[in-house]
C-alpha positions as CSV (number, residue, x, y, z in Angstrom):
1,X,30.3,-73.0,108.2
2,X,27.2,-71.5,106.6
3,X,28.3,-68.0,104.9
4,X,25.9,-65.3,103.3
5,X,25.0,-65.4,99.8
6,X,22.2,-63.8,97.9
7,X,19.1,-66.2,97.4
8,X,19.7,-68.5,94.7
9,X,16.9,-67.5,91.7
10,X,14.0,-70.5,92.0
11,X,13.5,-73.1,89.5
12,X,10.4,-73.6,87.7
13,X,9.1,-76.8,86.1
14,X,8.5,-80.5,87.2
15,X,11.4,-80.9,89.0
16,X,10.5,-78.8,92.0
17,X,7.8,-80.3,93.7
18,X,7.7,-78.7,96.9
19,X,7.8,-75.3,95.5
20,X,5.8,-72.3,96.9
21,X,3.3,-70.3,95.5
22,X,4.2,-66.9,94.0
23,X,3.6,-64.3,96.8
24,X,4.4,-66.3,99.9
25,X,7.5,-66.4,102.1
26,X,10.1,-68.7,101.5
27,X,11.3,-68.9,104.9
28,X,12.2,-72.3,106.9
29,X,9.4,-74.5,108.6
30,X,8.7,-73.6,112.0
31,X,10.6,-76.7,113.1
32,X,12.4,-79.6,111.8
33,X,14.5,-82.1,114.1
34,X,17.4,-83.7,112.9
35,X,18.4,-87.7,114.0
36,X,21.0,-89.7,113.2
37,X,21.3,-93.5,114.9
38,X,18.6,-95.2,116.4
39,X,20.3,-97.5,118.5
40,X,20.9,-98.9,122.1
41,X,25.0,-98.5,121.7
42,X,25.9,-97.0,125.2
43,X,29.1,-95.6,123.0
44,X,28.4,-92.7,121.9
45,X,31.5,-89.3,122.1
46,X,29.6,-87.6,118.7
47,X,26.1,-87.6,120.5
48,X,24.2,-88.8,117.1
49,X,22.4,-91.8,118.6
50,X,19.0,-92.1,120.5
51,X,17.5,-95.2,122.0
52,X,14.8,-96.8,120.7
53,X,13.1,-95.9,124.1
54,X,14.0,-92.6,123.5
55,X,12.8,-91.7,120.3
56,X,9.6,-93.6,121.4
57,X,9.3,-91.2,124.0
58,X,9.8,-88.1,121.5
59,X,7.5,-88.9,118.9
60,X,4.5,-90.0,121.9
61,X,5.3,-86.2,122.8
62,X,4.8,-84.8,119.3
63,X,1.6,-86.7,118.9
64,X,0.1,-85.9,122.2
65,X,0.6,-82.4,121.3
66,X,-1.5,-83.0,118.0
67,X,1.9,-82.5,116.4
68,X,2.8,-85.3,113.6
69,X,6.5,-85.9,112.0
70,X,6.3,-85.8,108.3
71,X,9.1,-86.0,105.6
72,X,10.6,-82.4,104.2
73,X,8.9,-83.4,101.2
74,X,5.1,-83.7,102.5
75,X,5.8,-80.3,104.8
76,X,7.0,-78.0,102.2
77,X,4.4,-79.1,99.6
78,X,2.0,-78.3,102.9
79,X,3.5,-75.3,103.8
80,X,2.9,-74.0,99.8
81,X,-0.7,-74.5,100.6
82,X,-0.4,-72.7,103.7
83,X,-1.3,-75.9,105.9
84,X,1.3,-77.0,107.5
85,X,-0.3,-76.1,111.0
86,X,0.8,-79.3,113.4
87,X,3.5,-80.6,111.4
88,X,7.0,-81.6,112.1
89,X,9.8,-82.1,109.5
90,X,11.5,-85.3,110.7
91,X,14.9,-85.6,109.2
92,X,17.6,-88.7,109.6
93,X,21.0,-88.2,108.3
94,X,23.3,-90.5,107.1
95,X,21.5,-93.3,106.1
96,X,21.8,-95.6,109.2
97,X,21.1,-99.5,108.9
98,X,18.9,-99.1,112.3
99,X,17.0,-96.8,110.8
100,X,14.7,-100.0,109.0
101,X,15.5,-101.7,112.5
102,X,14.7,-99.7,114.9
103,X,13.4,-95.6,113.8
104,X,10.7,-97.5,111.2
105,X,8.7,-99.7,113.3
106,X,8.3,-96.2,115.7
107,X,7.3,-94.2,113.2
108,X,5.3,-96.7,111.8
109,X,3.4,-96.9,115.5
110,X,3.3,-92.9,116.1
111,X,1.8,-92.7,112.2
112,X,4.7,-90.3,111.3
113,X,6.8,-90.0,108.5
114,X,10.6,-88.9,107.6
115,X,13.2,-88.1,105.5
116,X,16.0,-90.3,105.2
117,X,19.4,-88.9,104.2
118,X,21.6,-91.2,102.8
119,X,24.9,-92.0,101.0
120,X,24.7,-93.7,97.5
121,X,28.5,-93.9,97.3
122,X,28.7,-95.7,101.1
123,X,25.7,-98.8,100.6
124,X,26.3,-100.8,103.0
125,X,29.7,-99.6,104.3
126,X,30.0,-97.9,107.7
127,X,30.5,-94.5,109.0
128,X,34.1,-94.1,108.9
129,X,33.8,-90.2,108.5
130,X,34.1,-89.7,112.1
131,X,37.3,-90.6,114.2
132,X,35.3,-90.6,117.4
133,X,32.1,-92.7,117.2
134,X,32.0,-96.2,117.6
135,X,31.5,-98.4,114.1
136,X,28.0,-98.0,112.3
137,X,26.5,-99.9,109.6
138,X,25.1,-98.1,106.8
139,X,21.6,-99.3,105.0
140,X,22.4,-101.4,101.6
141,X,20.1,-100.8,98.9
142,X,17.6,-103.4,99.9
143,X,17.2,-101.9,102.7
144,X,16.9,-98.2,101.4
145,X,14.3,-99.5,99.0
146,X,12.2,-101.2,101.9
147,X,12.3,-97.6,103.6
148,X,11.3,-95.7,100.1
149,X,8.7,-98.9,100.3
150,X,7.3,-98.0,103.9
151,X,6.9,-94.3,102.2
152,X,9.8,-92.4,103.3
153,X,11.3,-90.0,101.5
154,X,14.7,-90.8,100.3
155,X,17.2,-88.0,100.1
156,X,20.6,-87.5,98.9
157,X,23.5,-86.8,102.2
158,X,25.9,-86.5,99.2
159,X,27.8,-89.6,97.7
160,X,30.2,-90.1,100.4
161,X,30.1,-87.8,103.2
162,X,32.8,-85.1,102.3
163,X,32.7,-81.1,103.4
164,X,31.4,-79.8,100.3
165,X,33.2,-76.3,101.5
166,X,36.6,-77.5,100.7
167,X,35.4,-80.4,97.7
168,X,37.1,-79.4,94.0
169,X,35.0,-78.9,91.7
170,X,35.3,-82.7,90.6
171,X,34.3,-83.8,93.7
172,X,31.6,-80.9,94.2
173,X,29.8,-82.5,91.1
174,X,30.1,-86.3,92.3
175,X,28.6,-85.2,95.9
176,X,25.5,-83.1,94.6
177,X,25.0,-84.2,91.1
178,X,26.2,-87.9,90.6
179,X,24.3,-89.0,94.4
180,X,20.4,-87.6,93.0
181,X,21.2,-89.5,89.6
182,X,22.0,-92.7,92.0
183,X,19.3,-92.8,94.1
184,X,16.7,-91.7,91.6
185,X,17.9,-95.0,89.5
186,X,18.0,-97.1,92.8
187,X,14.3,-96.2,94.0
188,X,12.9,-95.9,90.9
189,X,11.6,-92.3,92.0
190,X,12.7,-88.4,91.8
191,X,14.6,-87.4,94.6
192,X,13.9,-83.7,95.9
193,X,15.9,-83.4,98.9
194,X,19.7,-82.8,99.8
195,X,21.3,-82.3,103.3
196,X,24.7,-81.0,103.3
197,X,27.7,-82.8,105.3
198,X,28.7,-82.0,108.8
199,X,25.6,-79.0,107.8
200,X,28.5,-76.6,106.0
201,X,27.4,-74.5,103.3
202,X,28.7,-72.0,101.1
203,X,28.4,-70.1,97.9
204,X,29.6,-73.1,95.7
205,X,27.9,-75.6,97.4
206,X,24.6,-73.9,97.4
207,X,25.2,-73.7,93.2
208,X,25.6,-77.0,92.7
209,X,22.8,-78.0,94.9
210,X,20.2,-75.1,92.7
211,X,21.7,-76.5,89.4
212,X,21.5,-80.2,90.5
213,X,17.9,-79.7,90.4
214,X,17.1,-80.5,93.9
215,X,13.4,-79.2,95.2
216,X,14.8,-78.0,99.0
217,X,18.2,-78.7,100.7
218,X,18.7,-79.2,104.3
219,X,21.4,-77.4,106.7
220,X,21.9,-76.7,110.2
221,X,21.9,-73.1,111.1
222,X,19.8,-70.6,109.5
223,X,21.2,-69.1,105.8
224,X,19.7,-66.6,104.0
225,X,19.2,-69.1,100.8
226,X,15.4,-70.1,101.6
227,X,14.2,-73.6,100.6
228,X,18.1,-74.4,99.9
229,X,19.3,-74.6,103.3
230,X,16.6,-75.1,105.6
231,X,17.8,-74.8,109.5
232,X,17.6,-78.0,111.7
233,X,17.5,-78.5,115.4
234,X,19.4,-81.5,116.2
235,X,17.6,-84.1,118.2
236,X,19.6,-86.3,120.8
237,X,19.7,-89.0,123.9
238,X,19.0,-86.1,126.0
239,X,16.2,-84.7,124.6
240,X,13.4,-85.1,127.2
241,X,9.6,-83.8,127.1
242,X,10.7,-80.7,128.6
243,X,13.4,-79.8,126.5
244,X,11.6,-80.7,123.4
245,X,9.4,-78.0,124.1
246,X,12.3,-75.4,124.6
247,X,13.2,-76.6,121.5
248,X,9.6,-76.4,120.3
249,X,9.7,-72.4,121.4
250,X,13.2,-71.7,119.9
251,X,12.1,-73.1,116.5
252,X,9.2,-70.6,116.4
253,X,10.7,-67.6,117.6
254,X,14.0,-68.4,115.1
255,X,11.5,-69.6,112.0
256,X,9.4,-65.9,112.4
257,X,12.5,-64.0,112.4
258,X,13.9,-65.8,109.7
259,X,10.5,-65.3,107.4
260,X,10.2,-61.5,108.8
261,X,9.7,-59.4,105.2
């Protein structure tokens, strides 16, 4: 559960790519969707999966509204610049082995990009985090590198999927710190982004994620800790044109309450 906490101070130096010029908001982007699976498995109790056919769907929407996905990375650094007019932050949590299957040959088609969240401390290992969904395969590190390759942006979902709300301080430090020192190593590359478990966030959490080093981190609902948890809508099956532009609405009306001064 997300709780209030004052802004965290922002970092300076090399580390923080997408950072924001001095004078202008901090608030979210007008709208970022949030995947998961990409697959054709009918099984589905958590309602994380969309088909292939489905997500081709979405993203032909986006584009025939002159709207384009894009990683977190490439719309923050265009939001600094006060251009991010038409973009979409695509996001896609956990790290899924149909991402490279099945979500990059459509984003690849629709000319979009993404941010893939993963799990250093899971390659190749499945999602056993959640009692009710069928069995999914997590990406190995070849297969994480041939998405960094394809120019996604690789992410950190923490090291093993664990509520950083109740994780000791031990733990706390593995998830946030230990995970960007992984994936840096395995991609040969900085990693900017982090997106917090299950979406829960609190004071602790939000620390270790500033301290870490990390650019922008991604949540669920709206917090007032700026580029540190960034709200998501979650995308799903039943997503279609029409509710995508509810959705579309809602994330404009919440992101300009959010960034009112």
């Amino acid at each position: 559960m997300a709780v209030d906490v004052p802004p965290p101070p922002r970092a300076t130096g090399p580390d923080r790519e997408p950072g924001v010029r001095e004078g202008r908001r901090r608030g979210p982007a007008a709208w970022v969707a949030m995947y998961h699976s990409v697959s054709d498995d009918p099984e589905d109790p958590s309602n994380i999966t969309v088909t292939p056919a489905r997500l081709d769907r979405q993203l032909a929407w986006l584009r025939g509204r002159s709207l384009r996905g894009v990683s977190m990375r490439e719309l923050l650094a265009a939001r600094a610049r006060g251009r991010e007019r038409g973009l979409v932050g695509l996001t896609f949590d956990d790290g899924y082995a149909d991402f490279v299957t099945a979500a990059l040959p459509l984003l690849e088609r629709w000319q979009c990009g993404a941010t893939l969240f993963v799990l250093p401390g899971r390659l190749g290992g499945v999602n056993d985090w959640d009692p009710l969904g069928p069995r999914k395969h997590l990406l190995d590190a070849d297969g994480i590198r041939r998405a960094a390759a394809a120019g996604i942006e690789i992410a950190s979902h923490g090291l093993t999927h664990i509520d950083l709300t109740w994780a000791t301080p031990h733990e706390l430090r593995a998830e946030v710190h230990h995970s960007r020192f992984l994936l840096a190593e395995l991609i040969n590359a900085d990693v900017q982004g982090f997106c917090y478990p299950y979406g829960r966030v609190d004071a602790r959490a939000l620390t270790a994620v500033r301290e870490a080093g990390y650019g922008y981190a991604c949540a669920i609902a709206p917090a007032p800790a700026g580029d540190l948890a960034l709200p998501r809508l979650h995308i799903g099956q039943a997503d279609t044109p029409a509710r995508l532009e509810l959705r579309r609405r809602l994330a404009r009306l919440r992101g300009r309450a959010l960034e009112a001064p």
